[in-house]
KOLVEXDREN-562465 format. One record per residue (C-alpha): residue number from 1; residue in one letter; chain; x, z, y. Coordinates in steps of 0.25 Angstrom, whole numbers, padded with zeros to 4 digits, always signed. Layout:
% KOLVEXDREN-562465
[node NUM, A, A, [X, Z, Y]]
...
***
This chain:
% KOLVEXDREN-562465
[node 1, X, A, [-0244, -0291, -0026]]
[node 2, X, A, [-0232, -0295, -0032]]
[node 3, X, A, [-0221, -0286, -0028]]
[node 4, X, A, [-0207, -0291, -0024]]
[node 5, X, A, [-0194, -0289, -0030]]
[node 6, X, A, [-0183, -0285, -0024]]
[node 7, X, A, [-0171, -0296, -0025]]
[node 8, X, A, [-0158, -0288, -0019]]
[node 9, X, A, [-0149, -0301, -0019]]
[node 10, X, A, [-0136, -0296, -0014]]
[node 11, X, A, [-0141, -0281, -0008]]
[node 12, X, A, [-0145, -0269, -0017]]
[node 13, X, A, [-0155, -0259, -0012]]
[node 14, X, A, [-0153, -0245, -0012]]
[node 15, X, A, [-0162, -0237, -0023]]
[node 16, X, A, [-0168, -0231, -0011]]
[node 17, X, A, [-0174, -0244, -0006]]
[node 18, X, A, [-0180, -0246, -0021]]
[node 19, X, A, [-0190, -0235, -0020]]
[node 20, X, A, [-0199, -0243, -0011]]
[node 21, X, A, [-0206, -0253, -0018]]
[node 22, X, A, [-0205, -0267, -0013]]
[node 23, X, A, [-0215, -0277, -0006]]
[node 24, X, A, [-0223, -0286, -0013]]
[node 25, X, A, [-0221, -0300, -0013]]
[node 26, X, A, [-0232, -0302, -0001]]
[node 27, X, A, [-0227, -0291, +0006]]
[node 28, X, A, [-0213, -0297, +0006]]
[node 29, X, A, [-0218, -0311, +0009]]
[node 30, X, A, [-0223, -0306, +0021]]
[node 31, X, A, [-0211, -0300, +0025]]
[node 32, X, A, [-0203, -0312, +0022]]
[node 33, X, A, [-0212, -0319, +0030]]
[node 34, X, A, [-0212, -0309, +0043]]
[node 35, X, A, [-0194, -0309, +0042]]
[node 36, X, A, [-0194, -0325, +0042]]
[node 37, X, A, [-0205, -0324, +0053]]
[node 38, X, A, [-0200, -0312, +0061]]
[node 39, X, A, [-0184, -0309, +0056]]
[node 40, X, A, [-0181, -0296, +0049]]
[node 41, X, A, [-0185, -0286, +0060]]
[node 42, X, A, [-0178, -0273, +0052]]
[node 43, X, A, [-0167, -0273, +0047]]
[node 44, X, A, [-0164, -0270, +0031]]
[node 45, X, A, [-0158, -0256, +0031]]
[node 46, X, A, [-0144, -0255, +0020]]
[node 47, X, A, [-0136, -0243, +0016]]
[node 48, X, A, [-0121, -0243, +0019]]
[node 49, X, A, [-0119, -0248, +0006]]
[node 50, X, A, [-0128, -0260, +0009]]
[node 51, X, A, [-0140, -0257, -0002]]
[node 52, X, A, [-0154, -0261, +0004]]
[node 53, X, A, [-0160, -0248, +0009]]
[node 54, X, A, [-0173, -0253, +0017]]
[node 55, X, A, [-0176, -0267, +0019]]
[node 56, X, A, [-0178, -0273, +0004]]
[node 57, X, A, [-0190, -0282, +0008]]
[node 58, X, A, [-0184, -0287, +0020]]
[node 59, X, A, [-0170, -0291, +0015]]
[node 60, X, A, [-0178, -0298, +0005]]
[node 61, X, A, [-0187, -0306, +0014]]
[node 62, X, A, [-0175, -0307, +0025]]
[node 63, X, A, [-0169, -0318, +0012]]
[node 64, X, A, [-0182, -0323, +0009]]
[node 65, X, A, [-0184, -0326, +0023]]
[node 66, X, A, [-0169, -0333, +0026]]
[node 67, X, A, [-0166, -0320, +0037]]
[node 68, X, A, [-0154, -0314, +0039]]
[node 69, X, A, [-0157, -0299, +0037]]
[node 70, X, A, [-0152, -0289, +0044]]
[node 71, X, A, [-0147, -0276, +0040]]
[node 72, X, A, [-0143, -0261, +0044]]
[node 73, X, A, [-0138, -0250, +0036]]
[node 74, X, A, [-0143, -0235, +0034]]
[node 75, X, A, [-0134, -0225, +0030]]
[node 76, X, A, [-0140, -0213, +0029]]
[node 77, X, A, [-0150, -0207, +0016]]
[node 78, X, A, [-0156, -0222, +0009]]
[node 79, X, A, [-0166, -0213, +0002]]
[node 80, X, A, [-0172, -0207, +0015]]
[node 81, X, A, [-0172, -0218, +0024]]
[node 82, X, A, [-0178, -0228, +0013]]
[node 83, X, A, [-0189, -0216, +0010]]
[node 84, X, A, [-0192, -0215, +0025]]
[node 85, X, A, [-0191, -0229, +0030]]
[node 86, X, A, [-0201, -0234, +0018]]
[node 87, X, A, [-0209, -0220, +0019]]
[node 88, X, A, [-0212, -0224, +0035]]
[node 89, X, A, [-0213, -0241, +0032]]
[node 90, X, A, [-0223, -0241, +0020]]
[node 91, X, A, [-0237, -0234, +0018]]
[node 92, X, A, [-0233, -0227, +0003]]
[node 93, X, A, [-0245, -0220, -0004]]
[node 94, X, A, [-0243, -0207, -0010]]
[node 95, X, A, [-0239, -0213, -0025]]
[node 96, X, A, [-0227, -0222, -0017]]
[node 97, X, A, [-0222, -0210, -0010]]
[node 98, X, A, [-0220, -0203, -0023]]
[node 99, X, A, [-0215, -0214, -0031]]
[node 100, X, A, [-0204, -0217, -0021]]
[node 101, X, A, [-0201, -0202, -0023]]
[node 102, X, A, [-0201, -0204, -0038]]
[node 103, X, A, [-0192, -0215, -0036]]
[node 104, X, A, [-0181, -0207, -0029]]
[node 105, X, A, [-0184, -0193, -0037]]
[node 106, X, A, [-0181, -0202, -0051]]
[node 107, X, A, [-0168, -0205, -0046]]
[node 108, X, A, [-0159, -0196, -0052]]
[node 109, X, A, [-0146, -0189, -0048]]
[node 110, X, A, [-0139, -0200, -0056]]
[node 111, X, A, [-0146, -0211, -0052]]
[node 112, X, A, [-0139, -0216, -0042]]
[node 113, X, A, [-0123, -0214, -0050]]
[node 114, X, A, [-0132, -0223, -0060]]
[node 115, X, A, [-0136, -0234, -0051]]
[node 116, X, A, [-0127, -0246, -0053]]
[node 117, X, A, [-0131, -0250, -0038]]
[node 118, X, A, [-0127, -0236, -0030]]
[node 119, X, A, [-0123, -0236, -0016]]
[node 120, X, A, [-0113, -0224, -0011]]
[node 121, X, A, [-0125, -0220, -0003]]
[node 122, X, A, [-0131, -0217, -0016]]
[node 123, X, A, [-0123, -0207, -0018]]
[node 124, X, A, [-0124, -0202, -0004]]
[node 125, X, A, [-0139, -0201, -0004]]
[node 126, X, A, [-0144, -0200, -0017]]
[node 127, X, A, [-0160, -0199, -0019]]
[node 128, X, A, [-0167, -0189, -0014]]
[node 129, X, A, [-0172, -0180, -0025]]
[node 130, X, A, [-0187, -0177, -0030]]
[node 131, X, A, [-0189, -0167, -0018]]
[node 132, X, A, [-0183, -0175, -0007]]
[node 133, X, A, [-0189, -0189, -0013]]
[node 134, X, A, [-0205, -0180, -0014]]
[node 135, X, A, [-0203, -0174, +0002]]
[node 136, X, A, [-0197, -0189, +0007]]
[node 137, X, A, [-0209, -0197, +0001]]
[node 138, X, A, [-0219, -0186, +0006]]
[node 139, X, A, [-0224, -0183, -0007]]
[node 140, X, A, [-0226, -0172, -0020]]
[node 141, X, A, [-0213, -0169, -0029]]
[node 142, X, A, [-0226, -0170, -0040]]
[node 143, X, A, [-0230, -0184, -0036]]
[node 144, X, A, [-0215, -0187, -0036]]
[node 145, X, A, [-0213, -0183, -0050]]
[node 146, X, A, [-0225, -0190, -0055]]
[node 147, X, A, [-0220, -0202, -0047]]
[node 148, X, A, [-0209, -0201, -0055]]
[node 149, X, A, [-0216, -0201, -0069]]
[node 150, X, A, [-0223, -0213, -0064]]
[node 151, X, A, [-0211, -0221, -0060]]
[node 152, X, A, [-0206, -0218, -0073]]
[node 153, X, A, [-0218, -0219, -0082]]
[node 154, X, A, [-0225, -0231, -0076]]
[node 155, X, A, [-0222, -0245, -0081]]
[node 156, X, A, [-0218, -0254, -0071]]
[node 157, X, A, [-0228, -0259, -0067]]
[node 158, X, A, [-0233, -0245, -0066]]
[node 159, X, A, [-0224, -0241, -0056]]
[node 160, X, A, [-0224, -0253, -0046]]
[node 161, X, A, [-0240, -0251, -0046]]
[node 162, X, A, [-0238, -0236, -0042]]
[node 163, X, A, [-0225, -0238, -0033]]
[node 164, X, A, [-0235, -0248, -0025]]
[node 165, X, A, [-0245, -0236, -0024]]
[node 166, X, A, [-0257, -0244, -0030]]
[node 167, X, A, [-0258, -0232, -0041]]
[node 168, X, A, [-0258, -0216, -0038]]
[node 169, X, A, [-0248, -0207, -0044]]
[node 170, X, A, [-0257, -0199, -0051]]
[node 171, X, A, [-0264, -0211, -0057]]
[node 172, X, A, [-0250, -0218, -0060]]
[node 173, X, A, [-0245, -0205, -0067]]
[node 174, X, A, [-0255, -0205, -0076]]
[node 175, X, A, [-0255, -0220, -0079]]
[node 176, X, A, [-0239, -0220, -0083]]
[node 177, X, A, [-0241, -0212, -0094]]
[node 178, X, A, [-0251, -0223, -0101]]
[node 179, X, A, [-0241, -0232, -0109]]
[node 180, X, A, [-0237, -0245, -0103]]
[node 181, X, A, [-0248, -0254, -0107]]
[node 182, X, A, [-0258, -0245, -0099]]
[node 183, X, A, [-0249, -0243, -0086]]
[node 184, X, A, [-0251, -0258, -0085]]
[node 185, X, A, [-0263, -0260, -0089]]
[node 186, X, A, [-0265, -0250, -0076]]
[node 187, X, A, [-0255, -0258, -0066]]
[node 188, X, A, [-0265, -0271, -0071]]
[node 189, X, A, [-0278, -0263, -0067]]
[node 190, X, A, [-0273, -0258, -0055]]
[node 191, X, A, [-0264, -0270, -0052]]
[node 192, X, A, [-0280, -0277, -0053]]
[node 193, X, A, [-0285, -0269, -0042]]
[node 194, X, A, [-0292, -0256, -0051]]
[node 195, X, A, [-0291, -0243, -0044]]
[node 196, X, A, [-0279, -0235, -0052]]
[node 197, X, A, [-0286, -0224, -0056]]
[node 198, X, A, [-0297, -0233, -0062]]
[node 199, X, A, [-0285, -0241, -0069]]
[node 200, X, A, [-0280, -0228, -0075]]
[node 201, X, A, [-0284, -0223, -0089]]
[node 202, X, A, [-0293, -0212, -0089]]
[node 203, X, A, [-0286, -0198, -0091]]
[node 204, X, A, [-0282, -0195, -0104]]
[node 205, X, A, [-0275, -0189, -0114]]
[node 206, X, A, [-0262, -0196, -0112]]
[node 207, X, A, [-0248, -0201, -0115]]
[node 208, X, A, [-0243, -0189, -0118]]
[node 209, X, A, [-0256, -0181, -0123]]
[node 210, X, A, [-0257, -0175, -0112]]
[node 211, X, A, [-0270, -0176, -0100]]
[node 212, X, A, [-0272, -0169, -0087]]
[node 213, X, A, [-0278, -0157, -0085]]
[node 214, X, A, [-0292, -0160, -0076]]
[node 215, X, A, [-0297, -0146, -0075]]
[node 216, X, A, [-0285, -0134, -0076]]
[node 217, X, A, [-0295, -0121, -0072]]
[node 218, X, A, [-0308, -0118, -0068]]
[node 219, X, A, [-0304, -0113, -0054]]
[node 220, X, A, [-0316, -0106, -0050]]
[node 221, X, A, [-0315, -0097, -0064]]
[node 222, X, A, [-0301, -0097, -0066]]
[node 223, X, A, [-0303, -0102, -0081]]
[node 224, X, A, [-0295, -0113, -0088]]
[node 225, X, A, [-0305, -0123, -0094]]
[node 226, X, A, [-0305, -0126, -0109]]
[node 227, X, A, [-0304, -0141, -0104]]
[node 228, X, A, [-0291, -0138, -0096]]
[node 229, X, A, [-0285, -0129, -0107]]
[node 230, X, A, [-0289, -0143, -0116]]
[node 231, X, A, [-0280, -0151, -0106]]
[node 232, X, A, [-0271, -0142, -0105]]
[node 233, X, A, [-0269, -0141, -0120]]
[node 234, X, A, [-0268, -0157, -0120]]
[node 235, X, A, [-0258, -0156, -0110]]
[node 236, X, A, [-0249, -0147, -0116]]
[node 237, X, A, [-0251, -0153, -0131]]
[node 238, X, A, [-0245, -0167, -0127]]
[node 239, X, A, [-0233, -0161, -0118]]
[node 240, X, A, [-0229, -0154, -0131]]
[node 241, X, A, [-0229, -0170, -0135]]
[node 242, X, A, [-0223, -0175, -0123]]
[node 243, X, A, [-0213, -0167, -0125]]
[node 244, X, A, [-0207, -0166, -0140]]
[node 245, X, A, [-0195, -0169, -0141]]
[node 246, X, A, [-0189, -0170, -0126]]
[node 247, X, A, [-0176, -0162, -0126]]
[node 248, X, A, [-0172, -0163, -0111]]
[node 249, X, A, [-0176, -0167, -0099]]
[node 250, X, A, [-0172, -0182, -0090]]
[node 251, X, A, [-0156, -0177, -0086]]
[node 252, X, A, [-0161, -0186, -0075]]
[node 253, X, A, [-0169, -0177, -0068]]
[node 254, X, A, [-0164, -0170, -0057]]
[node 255, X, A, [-0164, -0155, -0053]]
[node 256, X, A, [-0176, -0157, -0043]]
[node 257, X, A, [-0185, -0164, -0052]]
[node 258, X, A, [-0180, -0152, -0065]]
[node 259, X, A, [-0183, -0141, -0055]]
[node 260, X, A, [-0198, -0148, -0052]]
[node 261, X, A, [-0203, -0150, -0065]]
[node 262, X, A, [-0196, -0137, -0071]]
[node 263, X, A, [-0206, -0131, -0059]]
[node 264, X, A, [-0216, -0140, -0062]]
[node 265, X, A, [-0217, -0135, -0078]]
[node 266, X, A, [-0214, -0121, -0075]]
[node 267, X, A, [-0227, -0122, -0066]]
[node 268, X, A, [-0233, -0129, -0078]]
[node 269, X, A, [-0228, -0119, -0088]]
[node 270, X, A, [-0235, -0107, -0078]]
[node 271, X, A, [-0247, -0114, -0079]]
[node 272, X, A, [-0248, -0115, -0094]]
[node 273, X, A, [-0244, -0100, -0097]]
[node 274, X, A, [-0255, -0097, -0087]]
[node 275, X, A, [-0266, -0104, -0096]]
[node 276, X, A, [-0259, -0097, -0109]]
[node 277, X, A, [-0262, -0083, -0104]]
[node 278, X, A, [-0276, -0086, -0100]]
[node 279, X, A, [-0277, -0092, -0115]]
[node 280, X, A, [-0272, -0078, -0118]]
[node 281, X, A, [-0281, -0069, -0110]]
[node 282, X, A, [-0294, -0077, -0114]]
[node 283, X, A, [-0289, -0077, -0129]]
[node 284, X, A, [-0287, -0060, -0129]]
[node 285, X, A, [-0299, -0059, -0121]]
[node 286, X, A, [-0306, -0065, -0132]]
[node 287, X, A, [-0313, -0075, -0124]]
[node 288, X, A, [-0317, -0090, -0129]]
***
């Protein structure tokens, strides 16, 4: 299905309302079809400011139609009643939870002093950060972060097919780091009815040299495999890569999200020095 694009005419709508993707062109047509039959049977809901907060679609279809819409005004939090009214209206799958999440957590602390179409409640009630966006959409600060490195990977293309929930996150975080040409050569499989994961490239060694690590320990022993200590090795070979020559960090970032991946590497870092002392001890032991 096609999906629609939103023509504002003379009203704007509030970045809150964008983080919702819209309706397909059927979908709309049968809204359009149900307000010229029926009227508009709720009304489209407006900040003091006048920005489009709820009610993209049936504002649209109100003009398609030749109605006369009707309208009320919200003036508390835009970021909370957009999450709950569309959090109760829709069936979003896990992914769409998380990529709406994204969404809000990639709006920095300047984003709203550089967006040319601000609104004073913009300054009043500023987006909620990585945290508050995680617990309103019922979802992991993990996923939200990987959402995140979807939205900003993905081609666009890429984005629209997971914002639609037709690809899992974990699936879609892998296929972002392929170049380009791949991620649409996914969309056009997936897009042509293939399940994702069978659209997907196998597991490889990828972008950034780097692969997952399938098997971490032999729980029942206690012993690291030589495969995993291989992986591992991999892993940490193309980070030295993916790194060389990086300075600083994105300015944009805010305290939230420094302190969660500062707690993220420290854990990391813990991890690796464990590995390195049982190298140590098997290496004075004398052991293979």
């Amino acid at each position: 299905m096609t999906a629609l694009v939103w023509r504002p005419e003379d009203a704007i709508a509030h970045p809150a309302a964008e983080l919702f993707p819209l309706m397909s062109e059927d979908e709309f047509h049968e809204l359009t079809e149900d307000i010229r039959t029926n009227g508009l049977l709720e009304a489209i809901v407006l900040t003091p400011s006048g920005q489009v907060l709820d009610g993209r679609h049936r504002l649209m279809a109100c003009r398609e139609a030749g109605i006369e819409p009707t309208f009320s005004t919200h003036a508390g939090d835009p970021w909370i009643f957009v999450i709950s009214a569309n959090l109760h209206r829709r069936h979003l799958t896990d992914t769409q939870r998380a990529v709406v999440a994204g969404k809000i957590a990639s709006r920095g602390p300047g984003e709203r002093e550089r967006d040319s179409n601000a609104s004073p409640e913009a300054f009043e009630h500023p987006a909620p950060a990585q945290k508050e966006a995680a617990d309103l959409l019922k979802v992991s600060r993990s996923a939200v972060q990987r959402a995140r490195s979807v939205l900003q990977r993905g081609t666009p293309a890429m984005a629209a097919l997971v914002e639609e929930g037709k690809v899992p996150l974990a699936t879609a975080d892998r296929v972002v780091r392929l170049p380009a040409a791949e991620q649409d050569e996914f969309v056009k499989k997936v897009s042509g009815g293939m399940r994702p994961r069978g659209a997907a490239p196998p597991e490889k060694e990828g972008l950034e040299g780097t692969r997952r690590l399938r098997t971490p320990a032999k729980k029942d022993t206690g012993v690291i495999a030589r495969d995993a200590l291989q992986a591992i090795a991999t892993d940490m070979n193309g980070l030295e890569l993916a790194v060389k020559g990086i300075t600083t960090a994105d300015p944009g970032l805010s305290d939230e999200d420094r302190k969660a991946f500062d707690r993220a590497l420290t854990k990391g870092i813990r991890a690796l020095s464990k590995i390195r002392r049982c190298l140590r001890v098997v290496n004075e032991e004398g052991q293979p």
